[in-house]
C-alpha positions as CSV (number, residue, x, y, z in Angstrom):
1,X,-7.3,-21.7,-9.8
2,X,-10.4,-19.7,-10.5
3,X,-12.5,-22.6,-8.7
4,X,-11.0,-21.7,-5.0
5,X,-13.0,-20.2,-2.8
6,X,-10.4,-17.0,-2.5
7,X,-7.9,-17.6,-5.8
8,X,-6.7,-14.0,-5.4
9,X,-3.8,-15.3,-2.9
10,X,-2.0,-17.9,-5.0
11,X,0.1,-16.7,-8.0
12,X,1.7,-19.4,-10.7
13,X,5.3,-19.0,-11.0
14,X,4.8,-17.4,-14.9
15,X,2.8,-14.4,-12.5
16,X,5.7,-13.5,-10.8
17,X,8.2,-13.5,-13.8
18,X,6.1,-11.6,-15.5
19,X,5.8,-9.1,-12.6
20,X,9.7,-9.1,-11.5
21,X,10.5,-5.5,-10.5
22,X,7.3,-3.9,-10.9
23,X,6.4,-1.1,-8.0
24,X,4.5,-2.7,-5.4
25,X,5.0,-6.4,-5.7
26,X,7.5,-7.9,-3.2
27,X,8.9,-11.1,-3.1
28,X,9.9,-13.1,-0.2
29,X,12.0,-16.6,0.1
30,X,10.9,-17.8,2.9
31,X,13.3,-21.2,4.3
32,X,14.3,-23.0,7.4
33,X,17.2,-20.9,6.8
34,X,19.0,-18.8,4.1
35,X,21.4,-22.1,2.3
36,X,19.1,-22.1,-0.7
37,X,18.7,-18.5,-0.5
38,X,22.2,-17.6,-1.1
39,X,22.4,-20.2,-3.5
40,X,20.5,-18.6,-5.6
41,X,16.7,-16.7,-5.5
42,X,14.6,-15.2,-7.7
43,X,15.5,-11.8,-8.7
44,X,14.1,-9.5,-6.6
45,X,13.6,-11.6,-3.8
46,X,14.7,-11.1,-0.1
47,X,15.3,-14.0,2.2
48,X,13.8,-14.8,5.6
49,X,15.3,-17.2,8.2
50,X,12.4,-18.9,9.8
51,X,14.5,-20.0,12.4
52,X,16.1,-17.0,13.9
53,X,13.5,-14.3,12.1
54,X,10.3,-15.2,12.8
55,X,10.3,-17.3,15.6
56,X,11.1,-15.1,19.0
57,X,14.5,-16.0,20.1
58,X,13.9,-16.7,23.9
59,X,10.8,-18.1,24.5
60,X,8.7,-20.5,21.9
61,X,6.3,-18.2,20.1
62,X,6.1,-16.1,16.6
63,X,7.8,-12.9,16.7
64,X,6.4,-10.1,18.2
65,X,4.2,-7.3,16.6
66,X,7.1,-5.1,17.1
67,X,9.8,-7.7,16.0
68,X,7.4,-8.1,12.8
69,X,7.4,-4.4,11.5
70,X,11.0,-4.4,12.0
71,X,11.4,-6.9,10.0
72,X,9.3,-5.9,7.1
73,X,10.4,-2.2,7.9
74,X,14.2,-3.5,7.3
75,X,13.0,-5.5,3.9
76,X,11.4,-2.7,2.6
77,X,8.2,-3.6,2.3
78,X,5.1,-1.1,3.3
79,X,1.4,-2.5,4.3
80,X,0.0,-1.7,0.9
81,X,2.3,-3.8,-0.9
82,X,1.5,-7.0,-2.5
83,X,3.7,-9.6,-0.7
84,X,4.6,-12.8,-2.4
85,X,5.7,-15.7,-0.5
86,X,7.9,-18.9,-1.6
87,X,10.2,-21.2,-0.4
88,X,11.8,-24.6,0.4
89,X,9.5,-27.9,1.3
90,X,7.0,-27.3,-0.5
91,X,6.1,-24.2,0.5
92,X,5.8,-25.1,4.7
93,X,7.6,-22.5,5.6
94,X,5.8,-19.7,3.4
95,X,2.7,-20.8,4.5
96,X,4.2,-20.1,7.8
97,X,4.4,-17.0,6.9
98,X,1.8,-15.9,5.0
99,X,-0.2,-17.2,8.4
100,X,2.1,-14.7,10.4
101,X,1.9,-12.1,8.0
102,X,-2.3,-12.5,8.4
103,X,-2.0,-12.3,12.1
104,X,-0.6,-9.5,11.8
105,X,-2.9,-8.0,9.2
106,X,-1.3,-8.0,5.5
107,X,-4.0,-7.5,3.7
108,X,-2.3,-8.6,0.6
109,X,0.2,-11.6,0.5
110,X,0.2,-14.7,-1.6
111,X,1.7,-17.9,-1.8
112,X,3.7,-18.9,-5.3
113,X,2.0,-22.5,-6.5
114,X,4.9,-25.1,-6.5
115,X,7.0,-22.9,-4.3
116,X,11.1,-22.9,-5.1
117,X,11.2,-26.2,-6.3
118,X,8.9,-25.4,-8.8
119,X,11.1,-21.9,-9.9
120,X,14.2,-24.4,-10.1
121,X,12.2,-27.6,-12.8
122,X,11.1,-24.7,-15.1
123,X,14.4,-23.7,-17.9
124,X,12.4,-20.2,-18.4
125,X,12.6,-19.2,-15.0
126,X,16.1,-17.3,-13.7
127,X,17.9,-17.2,-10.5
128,X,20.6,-15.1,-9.0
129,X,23.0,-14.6,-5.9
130,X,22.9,-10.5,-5.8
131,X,20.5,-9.3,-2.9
132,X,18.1,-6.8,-3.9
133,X,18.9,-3.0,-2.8
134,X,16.3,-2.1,0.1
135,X,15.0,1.1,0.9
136,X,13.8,0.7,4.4
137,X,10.3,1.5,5.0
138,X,8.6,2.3,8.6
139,X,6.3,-0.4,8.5
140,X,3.1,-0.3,11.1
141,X,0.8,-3.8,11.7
142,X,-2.5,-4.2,12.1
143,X,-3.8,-7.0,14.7
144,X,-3.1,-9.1,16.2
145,X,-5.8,-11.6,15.1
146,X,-4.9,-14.1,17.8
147,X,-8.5,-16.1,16.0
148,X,-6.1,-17.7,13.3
149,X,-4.2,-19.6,16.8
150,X,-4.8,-21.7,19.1
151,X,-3.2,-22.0,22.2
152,X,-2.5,-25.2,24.6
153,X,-5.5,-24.6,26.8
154,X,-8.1,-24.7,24.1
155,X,-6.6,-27.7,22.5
156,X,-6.7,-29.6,25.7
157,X,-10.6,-28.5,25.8
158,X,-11.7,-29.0,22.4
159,X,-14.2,-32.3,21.5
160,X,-13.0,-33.5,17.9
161,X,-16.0,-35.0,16.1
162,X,-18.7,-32.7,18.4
163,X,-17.7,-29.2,18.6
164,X,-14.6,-29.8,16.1
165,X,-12.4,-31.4,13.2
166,X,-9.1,-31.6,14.7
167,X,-6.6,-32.3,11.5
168,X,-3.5,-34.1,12.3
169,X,-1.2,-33.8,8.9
170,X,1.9,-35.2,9.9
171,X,2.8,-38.6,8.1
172,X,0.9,-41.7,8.6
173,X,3.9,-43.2,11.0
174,X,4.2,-39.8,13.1
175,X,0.2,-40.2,13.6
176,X,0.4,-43.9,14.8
177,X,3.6,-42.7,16.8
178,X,5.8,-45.1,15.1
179,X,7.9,-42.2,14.9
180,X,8.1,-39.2,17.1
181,X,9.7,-36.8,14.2
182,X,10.8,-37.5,10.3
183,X,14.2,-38.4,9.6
184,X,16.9,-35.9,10.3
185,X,14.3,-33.2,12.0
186,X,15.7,-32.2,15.6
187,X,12.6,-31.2,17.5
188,X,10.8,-33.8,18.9
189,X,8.2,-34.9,21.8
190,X,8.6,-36.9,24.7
191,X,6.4,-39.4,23.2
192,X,4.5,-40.6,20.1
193,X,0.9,-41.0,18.9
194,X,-1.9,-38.4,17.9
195,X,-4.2,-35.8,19.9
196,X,-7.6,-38.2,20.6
197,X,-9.7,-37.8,17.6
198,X,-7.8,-36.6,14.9
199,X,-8.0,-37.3,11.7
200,X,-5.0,-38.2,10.1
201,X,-4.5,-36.6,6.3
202,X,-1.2,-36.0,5.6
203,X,-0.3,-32.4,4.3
204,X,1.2,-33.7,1.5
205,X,-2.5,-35.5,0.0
206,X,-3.0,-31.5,-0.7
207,X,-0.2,-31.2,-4.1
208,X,0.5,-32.9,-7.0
209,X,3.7,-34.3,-7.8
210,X,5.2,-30.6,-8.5
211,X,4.4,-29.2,-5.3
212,X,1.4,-27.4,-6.9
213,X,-1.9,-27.5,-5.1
214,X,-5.1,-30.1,-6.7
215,X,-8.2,-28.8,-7.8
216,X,-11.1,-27.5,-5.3
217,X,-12.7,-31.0,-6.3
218,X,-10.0,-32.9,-5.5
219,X,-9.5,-31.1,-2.1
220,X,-12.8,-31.5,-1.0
221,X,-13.1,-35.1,-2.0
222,X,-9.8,-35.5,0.3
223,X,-10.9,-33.6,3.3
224,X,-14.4,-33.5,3.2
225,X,-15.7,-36.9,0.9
226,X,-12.9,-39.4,2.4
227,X,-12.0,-38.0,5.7
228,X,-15.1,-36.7,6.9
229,X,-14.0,-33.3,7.9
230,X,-17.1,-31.0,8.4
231,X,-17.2,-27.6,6.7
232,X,-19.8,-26.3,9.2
233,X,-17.7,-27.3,12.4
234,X,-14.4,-25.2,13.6
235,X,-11.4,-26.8,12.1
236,X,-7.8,-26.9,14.3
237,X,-4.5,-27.7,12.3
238,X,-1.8,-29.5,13.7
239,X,1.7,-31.0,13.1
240,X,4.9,-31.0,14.8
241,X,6.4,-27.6,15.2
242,X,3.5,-25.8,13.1
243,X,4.8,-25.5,9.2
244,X,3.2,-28.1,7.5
245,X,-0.3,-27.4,9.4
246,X,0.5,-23.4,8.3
247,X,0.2,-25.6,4.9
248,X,-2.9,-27.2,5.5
249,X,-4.4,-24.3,7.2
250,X,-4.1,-22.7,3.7
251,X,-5.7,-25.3,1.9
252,X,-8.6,-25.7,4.2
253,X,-9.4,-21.8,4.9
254,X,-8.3,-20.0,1.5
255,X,-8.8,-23.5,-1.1
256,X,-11.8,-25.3,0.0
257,X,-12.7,-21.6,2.2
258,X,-14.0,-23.3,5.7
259,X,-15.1,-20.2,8.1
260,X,-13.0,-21.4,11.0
261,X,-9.7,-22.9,10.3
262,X,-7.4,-22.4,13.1
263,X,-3.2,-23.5,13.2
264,X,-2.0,-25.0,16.5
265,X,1.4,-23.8,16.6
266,X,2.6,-25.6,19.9
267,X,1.5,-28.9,17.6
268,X,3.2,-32.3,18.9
269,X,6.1,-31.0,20.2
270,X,4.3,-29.4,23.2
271,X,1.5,-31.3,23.6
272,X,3.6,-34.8,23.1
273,X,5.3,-33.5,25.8
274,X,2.5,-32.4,28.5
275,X,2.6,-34.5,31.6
276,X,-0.5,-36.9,31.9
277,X,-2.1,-35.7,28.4
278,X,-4.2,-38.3,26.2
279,X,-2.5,-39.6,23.6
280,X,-3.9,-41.9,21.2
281,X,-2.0,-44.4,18.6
């Protein structure tokens, strides 16, 4: 890991056993809900609903600044601790929230290499069912740093290939609008295809086969080498509701370490939906 350009925010899974319980270092489970949580978690470890905790509740957006101290206020955790993030499919919805948690202005979070699955294949590594006793903290943010997003409007403005790489990582039969959404997902767009000009690389050409990320030469030769993606250029992240471009946003900002990596949220379930936008397959 030494090789990425900021290796100081992923942590391998013998890291956090051998920090389990030490003052400071928090962990959080981070799923599309709590199943696998209650199931069993690491020790330690609270869990995080990324359906009905950090996504706002009436309208589509993140949760708000206020929403997201409460939340870590309620967890227990305090800005000067060292947050570590992990979770179901490989790690989408962590990454989700380590973006949040940088939006807001954590200045120290990390993601756990391989994520939960990775926790579970290892015979060393223990779970357990008992939630951790919390001693609420009054937990202030720092931000919004709204530059990490992009909105709609700029989207529909950008110029992939001039003034952008726009990175589309869904599968190859979401980009070619085969399919609108994988098998089983709910949310979907009133039609298929890609934004004009994306490049399709599938989040998944990131990790090896146990979730973990590849090397910085492997990356680079992905993104950069094959796919043409230009370090010196603004880079926009897309996918369908936002978690597996949270994912790819990681590798291409804190892996690889572009300047300007930006994660389009709205992703193809807004704009597949947008009355008279250009859609390409």
């Amino acid at each position: 890991m030494a090789n990425y350009s900021h290796p100081e925010v992923l942590v391998e899974t013998d890291w956090v056993k051998q920090n389990l319980g030490k003052p400071g270092i928090k962990l959080i489970e981070i799923d599309v809900d709590t199943k696998g949580y209650d199931a069993g978690h690491i020790p330690g470890a609270v869990g995080f609903n990324w359906q009905t905790q950090l996504q706002d509740q009436l309208r589509r957006d993140i949760i708000s600044e206020e929403a997201f101290e409460k939340l870590l206020g309620d967890a227990g955790i305090s800005p000067s601790d060292t947050v570590v993030l992990y979770g179901d499919n490989n790690n989408w919805f962590a990454a989700y929230g380590f973006w949040l948690f940088k939006i807001y202005g954590h200045k120290d979070v990390r993601l756990m290499n391989g994520g939960r699955v990775k926790w579970l294949n290892e015979p060393d590594k223990e779970l357990t069912t008992e939630r951790p006793k919390i001693v609420s903290t009054q937990y202030r943010a720092s931000g919004p740093d709204l530059s990490l997003r992009v909105m709609l409007s700029e989207v529909l403005r950008a110029q992939p290939g001039k003034t952008c790489n726009l990175v589309d990582v869904r599968s190859p039969d979401e980009f070619t609008g085969k399919v609108i959404a994988p098998p089983g997902m709910t949310e979907t767009a009133q039609r298929g295809g890609h934004i004009p000009g994306a490049k399709g690389i599938p989040w998944s050409t990131a990790v090896g086969p146990d979730g973990t990320f590849k090397s910085v030469d492997e990356l680079r030769t992905i993104y950069v080498d094959q796919k043409g993606v230009d370090p010196k250029k603004e880079t926009i992240a897309y996918c369908r509701i936002g978690e597996r471009s949270s994912h790819t946003w990681f590798v291409l900002k804190y892996l690889l370490g572009l300047s300007n990596v930006r994660n389009y949220d709205g992703s193809w379930t807004e704009y597949g939906s947008i009355v008279a936008a250009p859609i390409e397959k």
